[in-house]
C-alpha positions in Angstrom: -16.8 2.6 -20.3 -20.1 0.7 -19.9 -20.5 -1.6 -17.0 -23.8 -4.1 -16.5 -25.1 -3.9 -13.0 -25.7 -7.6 -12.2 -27.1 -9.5 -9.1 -25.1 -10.8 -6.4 -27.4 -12.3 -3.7 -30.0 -9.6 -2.6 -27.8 -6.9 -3.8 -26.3 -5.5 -7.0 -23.0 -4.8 -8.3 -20.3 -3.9 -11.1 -17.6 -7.3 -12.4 -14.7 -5.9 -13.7 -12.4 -7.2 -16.2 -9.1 -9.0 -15.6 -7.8 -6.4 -17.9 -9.1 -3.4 -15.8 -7.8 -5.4 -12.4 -4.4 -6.1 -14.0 -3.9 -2.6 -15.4 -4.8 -0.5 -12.4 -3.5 -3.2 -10.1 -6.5 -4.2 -8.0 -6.2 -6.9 -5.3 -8.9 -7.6 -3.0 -10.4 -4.4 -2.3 -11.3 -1.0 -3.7 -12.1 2.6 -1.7 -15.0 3.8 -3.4 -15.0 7.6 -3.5 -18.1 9.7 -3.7 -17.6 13.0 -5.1 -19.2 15.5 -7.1 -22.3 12.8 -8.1 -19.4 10.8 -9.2 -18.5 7.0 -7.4 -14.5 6.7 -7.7 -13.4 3.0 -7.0 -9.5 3.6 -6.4 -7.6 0.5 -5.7 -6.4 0.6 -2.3 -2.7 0.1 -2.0 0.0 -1.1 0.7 3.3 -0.2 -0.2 4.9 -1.4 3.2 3.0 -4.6 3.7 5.4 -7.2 4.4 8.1 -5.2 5.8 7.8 -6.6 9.7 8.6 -9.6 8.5 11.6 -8.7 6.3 13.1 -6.9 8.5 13.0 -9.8 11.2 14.1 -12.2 8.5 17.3 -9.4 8.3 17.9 -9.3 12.0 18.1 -13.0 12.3 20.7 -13.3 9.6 22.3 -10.1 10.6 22.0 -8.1 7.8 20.6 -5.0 9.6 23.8 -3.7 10.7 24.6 -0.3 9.7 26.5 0.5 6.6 28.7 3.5 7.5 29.4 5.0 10.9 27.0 7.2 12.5 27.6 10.7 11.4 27.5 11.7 15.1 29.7 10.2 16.7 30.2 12.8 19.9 26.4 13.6 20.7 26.8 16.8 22.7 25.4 19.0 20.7 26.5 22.2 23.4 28.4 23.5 20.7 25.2 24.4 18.2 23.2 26.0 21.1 
């Protein structure tokens, strides 16, 4: 694919299409790899953003709670040594 390097201030840079951000998923930033004489721009990606707060939003409604027993019960392990 073709890109046109346009202006942005007093530097230069790449505009990508909303088809290209949809499709690979990009939100506000990219890691730009430089490899081989290659630049890589790899969407960067937080798979457990927002978790803190879910999981306070569980405690406070109490819906952390285990949902078995814990397999160990007795914890003296003396037996396995």
């Amino acid at each position: 694919m073709e890109l046109s390097i346009i202006k942005i201030g007093n530097s230069k840079g790449v505009r990508l299409s909303k088809t290209l951000i949809e499709k690979y998923n990009i939100k506000d930033k990219v890691e730009l790899i430089l490899e081989k004489g290659y630049m890589i721009l790899k969407p960067i990606s937080k798979p457990r953003q927002g978790w803190e707060e879910a999981f306070k939003e569980m405690n406070e409604k109490g819906d952390d709670e285990l949902l078995f027993d814990d397999v160990f019960e007795n914890e003296d392990f003396e037996e396995w040594t």
